[in-house]
Structures are given as structure tokens and as C-alpha cells.
C-alpha positions as CSV (number, residue, x, y, z in Angstrom):
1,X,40.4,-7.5,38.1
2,X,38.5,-10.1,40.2
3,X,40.8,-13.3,40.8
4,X,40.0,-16.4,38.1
5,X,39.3,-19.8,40.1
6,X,41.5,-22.1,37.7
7,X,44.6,-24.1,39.5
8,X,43.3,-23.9,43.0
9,X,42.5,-26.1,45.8
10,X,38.8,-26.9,46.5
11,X,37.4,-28.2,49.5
12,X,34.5,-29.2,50.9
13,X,33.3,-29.6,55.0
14,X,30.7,-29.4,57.3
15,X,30.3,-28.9,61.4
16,X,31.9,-32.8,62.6
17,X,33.3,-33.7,59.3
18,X,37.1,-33.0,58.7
19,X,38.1,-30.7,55.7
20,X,38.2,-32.8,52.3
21,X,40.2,-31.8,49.6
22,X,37.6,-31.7,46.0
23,X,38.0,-34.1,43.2
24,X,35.0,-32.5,41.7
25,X,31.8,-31.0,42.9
26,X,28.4,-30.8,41.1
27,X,25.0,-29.4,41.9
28,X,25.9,-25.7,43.6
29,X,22.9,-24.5,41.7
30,X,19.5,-22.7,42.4
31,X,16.7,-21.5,40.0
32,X,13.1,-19.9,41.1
33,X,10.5,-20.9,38.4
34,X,8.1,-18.4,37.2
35,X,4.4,-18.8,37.6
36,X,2.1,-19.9,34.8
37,X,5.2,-21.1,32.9
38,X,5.3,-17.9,31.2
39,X,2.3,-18.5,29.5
40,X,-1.1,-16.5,28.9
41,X,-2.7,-16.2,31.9
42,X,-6.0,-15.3,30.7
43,X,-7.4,-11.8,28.3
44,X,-8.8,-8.8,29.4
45,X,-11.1,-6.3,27.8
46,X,-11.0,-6.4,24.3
47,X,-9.3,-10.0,24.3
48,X,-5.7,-8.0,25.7
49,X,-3.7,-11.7,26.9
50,X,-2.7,-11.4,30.3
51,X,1.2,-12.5,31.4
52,X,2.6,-12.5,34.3
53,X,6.1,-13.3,35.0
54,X,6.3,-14.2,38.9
55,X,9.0,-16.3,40.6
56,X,7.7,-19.1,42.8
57,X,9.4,-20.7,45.5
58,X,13.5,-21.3,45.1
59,X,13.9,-25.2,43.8
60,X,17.7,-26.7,44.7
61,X,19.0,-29.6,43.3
62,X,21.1,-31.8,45.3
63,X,25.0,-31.5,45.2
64,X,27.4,-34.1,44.4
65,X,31.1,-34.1,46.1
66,X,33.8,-35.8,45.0
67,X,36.4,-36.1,47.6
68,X,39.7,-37.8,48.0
69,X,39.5,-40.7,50.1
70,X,41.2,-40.9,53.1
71,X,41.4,-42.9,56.2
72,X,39.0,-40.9,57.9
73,X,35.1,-42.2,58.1
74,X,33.7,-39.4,58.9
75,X,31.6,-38.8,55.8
76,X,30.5,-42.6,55.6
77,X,29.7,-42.4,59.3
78,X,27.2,-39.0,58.9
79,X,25.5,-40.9,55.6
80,X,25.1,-43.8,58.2
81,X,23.8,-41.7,61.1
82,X,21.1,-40.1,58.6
83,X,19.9,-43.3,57.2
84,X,19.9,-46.6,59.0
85,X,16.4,-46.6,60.1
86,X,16.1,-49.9,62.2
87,X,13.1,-49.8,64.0
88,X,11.8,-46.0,62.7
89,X,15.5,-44.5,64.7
90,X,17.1,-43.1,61.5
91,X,18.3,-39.6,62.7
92,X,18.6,-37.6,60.1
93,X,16.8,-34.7,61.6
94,X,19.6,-34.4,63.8
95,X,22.3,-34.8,61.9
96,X,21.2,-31.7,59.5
97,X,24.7,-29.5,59.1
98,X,26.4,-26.6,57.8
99,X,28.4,-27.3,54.7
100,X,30.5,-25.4,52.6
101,X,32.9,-25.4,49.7
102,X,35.6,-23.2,49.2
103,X,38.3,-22.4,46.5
104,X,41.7,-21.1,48.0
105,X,44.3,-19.5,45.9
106,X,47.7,-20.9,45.0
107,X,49.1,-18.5,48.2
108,X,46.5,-19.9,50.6
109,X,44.3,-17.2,50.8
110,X,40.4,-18.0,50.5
111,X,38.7,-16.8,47.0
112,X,35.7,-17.9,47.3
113,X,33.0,-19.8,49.2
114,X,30.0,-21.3,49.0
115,X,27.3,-22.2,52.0
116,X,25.1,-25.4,52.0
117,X,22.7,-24.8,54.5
118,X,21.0,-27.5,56.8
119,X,22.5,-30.4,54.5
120,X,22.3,-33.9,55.2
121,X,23.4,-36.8,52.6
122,X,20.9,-38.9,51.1
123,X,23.4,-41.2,48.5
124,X,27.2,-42.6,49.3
125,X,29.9,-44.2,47.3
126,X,32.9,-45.6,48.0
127,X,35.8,-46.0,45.9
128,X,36.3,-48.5,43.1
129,X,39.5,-50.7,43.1
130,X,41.7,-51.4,39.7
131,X,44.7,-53.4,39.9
132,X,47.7,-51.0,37.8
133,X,45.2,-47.7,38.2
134,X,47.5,-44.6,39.9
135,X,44.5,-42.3,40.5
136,X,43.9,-41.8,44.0
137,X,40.9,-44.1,46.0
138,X,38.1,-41.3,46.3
139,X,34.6,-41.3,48.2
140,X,31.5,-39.4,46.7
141,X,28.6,-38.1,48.6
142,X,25.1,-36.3,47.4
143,X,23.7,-34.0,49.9
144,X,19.6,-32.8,50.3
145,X,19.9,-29.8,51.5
146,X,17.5,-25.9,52.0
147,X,19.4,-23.8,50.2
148,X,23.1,-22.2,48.9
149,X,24.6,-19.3,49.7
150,X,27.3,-17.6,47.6
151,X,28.9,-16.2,51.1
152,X,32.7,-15.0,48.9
């Protein structure tokens, strides 16, 4: 029997950004639309309606990661790098990297994994203060990205 993902740990990282441990991630989705919509494409001889189901190309929406906040700047630094654009410099080209997110087990053991490939974060948000709240500061991050990969 395959191994259920519930009470594990989730995190998320990418090349130059330090593990993060998942509050809650969103967005690990892909879909390739069909052509024509699925509708009649035309008739044939004797008015026979033509269909044809075709997928087009693969359409990502962007994913959303909660993380637990920490010291560490490294994820407001790599929204920063891709998009301060003083004087046309914004790099975020360059600063394209591998993500991933991963579920590991109670006993440490990896369970599953998921690639983001060539991401770069387009949106940022920092934690919101409450004087009396006990849940933990957190930072959340939405990434543009070419594609997922269910790698485990």
C-alpha cells in the first residue's frame, strides 16, 4: 500500500535559498486544454459533425508558498533581485531557479517530491503582526515558473 501524505513535514527550496519548512502550498497544478474547446469543428459528407479532441500547449498556474518565517532573507532577497528594475536592471532572467517541494515521512525519509522548473517569484508577502496572536510570523511567495514535475 502506497504511503498517505497526512502528518508530515513539507518543505519547499530552490538552488541559493535555504530549506523552508511549509505552512501551506497552493498552485502545484497543470492542465493541457483541448483544441476547439471540444466543440464541432465543422461536417463532413452528408452533414457528419466533425470533433476533434486535441491537447494544446501545457498552461501552469503560478504556485503560492507559505513558509515559516525566519531570520533568513533569502526569499525576500531573490523576489528583490528579480524585480527592482531601476534604470531597465531588474534581473530576473538570471535569477530563474530550480525549486521543489517535498513531503518527508514522520521517520525522515522523503515520500514525495515535486519539481518547479526555471521559477522565479513575481509577488511577496511578509508577515502580519497581532499583539496576543501565538501563531508563528510566516512569509509567502508566488512563483512564475515553465513547468512541474512530479519527480516522487
Amino acid at each position: 500500500m502506497a504511503e498517505l501524505l497526512t502528518a508530515c513535514r513539507f518543505y519547499f527550496e530552490a538552488d541559493g535559498v535555504g530549506e523552508k519548512q511549509i505552512l501551506e502550498v497552493g498552485g502545484l497544478s497543470v492542465e493541457s486544454p483541448v483544441a476547439g474547446s471540444g466543440g464541432v469543428l465543422g461536417s463532413g459528407k452528408g452533414g457528419t459533425k466533425l470533433r476533434q479532441a486535441t491537447p494544446t500547449n501545457e498552461k501552469f498556474t503560478n504556485v503560492k508558498v507559505k513558509v515559516v518565517a525566519t531570520t533568513d532573507k533569502d526569499l525576500y532577497e531573490w523576489y528583490k533581485n528579480c524585480n527592482t528594475n531601476d534604470a531597465g536592471s531588474s534581473q530576473w532572467q538570471s535569477n530563474r531557479k530550480a525549486a521543489s517541494v517535498s513531503a518527508y515521512d514522520q521517520g525522515g525519509s522523503i515520500q514525495a517530491r515535486w519539481e518547479i522548473v526555471q521559477a522565479y517569484p513575481c509577488k511577496y508577502e511578509g508577515p502580519s503582526f497581532t499583539s496576543g496572536d501565538g501563531n508563528m510570523a510566516n512569509e509567502t511567495i508566488e512563483l512564475v515558473h515553465e513547468g512541474i514535475k512530479r519527480v516522487q
